[in-house]
C-alpha positions in Angstrom: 16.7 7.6 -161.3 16.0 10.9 -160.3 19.0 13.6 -158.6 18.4 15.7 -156.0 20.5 18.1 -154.7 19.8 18.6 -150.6 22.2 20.8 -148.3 22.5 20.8 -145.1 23.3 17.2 -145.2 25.1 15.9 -142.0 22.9 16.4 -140.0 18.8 17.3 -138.8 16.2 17.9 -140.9 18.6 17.9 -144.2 19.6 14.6 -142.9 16.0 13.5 -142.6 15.1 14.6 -146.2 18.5 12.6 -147.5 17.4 9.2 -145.7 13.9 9.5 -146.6 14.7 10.2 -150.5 17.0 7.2 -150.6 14.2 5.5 -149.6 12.2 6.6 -152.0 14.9 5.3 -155.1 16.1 9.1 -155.2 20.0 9.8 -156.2 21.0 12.2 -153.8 24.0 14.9 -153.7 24.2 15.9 -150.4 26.1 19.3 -149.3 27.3 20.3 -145.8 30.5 22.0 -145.0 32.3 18.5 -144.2 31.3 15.8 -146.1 29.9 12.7 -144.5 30.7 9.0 -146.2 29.5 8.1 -149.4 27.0 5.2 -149.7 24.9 3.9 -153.0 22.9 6.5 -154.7 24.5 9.2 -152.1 26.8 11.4 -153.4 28.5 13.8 -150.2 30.0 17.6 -150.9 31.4 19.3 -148.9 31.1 22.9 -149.9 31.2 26.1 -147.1 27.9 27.3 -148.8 27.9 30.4 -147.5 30.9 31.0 -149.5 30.0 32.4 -153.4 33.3 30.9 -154.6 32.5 27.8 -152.9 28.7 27.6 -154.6 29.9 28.2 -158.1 32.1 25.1 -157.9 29.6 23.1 -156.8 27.2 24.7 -160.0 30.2 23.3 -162.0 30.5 20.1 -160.6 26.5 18.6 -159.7 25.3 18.6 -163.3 21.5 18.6 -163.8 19.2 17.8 -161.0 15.6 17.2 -161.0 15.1 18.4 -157.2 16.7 21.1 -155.2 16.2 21.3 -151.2 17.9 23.8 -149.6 17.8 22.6 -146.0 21.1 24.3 -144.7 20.7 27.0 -141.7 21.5 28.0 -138.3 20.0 30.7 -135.6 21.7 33.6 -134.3 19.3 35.6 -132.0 19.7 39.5 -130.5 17.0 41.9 -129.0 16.6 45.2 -130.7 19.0 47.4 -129.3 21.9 44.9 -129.7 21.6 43.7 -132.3 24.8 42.3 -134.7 24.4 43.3 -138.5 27.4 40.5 -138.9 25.2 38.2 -137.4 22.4 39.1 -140.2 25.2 38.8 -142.9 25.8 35.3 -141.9 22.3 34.0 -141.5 21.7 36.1 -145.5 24.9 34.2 -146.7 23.8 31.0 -146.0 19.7 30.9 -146.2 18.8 33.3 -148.8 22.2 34.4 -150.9 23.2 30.3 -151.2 19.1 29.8 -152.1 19.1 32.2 -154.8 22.4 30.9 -156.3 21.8 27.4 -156.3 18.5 28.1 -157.9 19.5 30.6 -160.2 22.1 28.0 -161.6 19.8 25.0 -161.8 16.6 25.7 -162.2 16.7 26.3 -166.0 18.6 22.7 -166.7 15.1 21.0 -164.5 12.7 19.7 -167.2 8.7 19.3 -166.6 8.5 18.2 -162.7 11.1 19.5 -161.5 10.6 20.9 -157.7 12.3 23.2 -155.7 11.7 23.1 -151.7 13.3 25.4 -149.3 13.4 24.9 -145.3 12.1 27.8 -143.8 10.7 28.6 -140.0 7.3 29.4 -138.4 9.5 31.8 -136.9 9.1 33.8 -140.1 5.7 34.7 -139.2 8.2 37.2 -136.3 9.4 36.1 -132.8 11.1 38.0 -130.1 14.7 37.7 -129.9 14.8 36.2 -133.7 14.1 39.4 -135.9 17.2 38.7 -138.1 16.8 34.7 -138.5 12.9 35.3 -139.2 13.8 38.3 -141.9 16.2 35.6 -143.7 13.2 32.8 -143.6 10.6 35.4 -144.5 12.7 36.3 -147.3 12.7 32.9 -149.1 9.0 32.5 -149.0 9.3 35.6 -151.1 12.1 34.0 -153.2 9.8 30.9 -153.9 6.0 32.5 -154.2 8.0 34.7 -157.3 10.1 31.8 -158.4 6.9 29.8 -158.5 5.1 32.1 -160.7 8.2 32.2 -163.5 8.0 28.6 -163.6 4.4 27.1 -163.4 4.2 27.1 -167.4 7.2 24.7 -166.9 5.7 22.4 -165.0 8.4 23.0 -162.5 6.7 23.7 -158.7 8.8 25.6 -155.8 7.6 25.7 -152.3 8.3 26.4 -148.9 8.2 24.0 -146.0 8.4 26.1 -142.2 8.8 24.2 -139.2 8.3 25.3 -135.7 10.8 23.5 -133.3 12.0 20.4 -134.3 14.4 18.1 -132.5 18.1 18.7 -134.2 21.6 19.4 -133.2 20.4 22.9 -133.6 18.3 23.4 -130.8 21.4 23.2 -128.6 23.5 25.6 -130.6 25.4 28.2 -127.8 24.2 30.9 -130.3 20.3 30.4 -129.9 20.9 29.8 -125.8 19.1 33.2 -124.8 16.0 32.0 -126.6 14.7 29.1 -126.0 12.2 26.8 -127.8 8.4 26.3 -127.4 6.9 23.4 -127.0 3.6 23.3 -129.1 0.4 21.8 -128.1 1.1 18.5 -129.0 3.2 18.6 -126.5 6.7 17.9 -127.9 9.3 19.1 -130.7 8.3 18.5 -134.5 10.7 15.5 -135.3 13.3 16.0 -138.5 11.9 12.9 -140.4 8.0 14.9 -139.9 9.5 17.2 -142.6 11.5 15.1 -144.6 7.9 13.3 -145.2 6.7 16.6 -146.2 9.3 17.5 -148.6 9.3 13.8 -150.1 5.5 15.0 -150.7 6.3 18.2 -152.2 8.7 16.6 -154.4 6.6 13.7 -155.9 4.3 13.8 -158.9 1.3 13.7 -156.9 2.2 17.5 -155.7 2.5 18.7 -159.2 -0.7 21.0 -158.6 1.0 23.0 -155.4 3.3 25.6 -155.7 4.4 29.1 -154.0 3.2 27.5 -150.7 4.2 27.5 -147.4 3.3 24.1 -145.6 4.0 24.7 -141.9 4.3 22.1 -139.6 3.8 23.2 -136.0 2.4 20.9 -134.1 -0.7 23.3 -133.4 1.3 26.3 -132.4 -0.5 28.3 -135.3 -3.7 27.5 -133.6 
């Protein structure tokens, strides 16, 4: 049975991307800051990721995995001019420092098909208001398009998948309120189990041949 490792697992899209691989006959770790109940093949952790003390224990504790989905993020949003470089700092912590941790510690125990799928934004492409969450999801594309390239010859792929607004507790956090979301043109929010289908893709043998992508699911709002 294969492992993955998922964070951001209580709730949204990580949620999503736990129920859908337990589906599929994954084993599944999942890590979120309180741990939710444990059920067959589910493994929870709570771990404050964002934390560097915090991540190393987990490192010590998960073992080998075959998958690694780094799902775990929040917003924070400022115009230029007032901008909070604390703000940044947290947002770095937990989507880019805790990416490049977690995948610096397990990608070299993955053997030949292993994957590694981070959760960005179509926000990295820049948006008003959101210069500092779009600089920490811009960052991990960079993260996996050079990650990708050190691995290929292993047969292990790492991608990125960016959605535009999807429907999650997150939408309603008080510290994204002066921003609000889009609808795109299809006329409502990207729904969490949309990307968890992508991800299960991403992670299966059939994808073996993509890597360093970004597969952004917008509902048309690229168009």
């Amino acid at each position: 049975m294969r492992h993955a490792l998922v964070t951001g697992a209580s709730s949204g899209i990580g949620a999503a991307i736990v129920r859908r691989l337990l589906a599929e006959g994954w084993r599944v770790t999942g890590v979120a800051r309180r741990a939710s109940a444990a059920a067959p093949h589910f493994r929870p952790f709570a771990c404050d990721l964002a934390d560097r003390s915090a991540r190393e224990r987990l490192l010590a504790e998960i073992g080998p995995v075959d998958a690694l989905v780094h799902a775990a993020g929040f917003m924070e949003t400022g115009a230029l001019g007032g901008l909070d470089p604390a703000a940044l700092a947290r947002m770095w912590a937990l989507h880019v420092a805790a990416a490049e941790h977690l995948a610096n510690g397990l990608a070299p125990g993955m053997d030949a098909g292993g994957r590694i799928v981070l959760i960005g934004s179509r926000t990295a492409n820049g948006a008003p208001g959101r210069s500092q969450y779009a600089a920490t999801k811009a960052a991990l594309v960079a993260l996996a398009r050079s990650w990708a390239m050190e691995l290929a010859a292993k047969g292990i792929t790492v991608n990125v998948v960016a959605p535009a607004a999807t429907d999650t507790p997150m939408l309603n956090d008080p510290a994204r309120a002066s921003v609000a979301p889009k609808l795109p043109p299809i006329g409502r929010l990207i729904r969490p189990e949309e990307v968890a289908a992508a991800v299960a893709f991403l992670l299966s043998a059939e994808a073996g041949a993509i890597t360093g992508q970004v597969l952004t699911i917008c509902g048309g709002s690229s168009l």
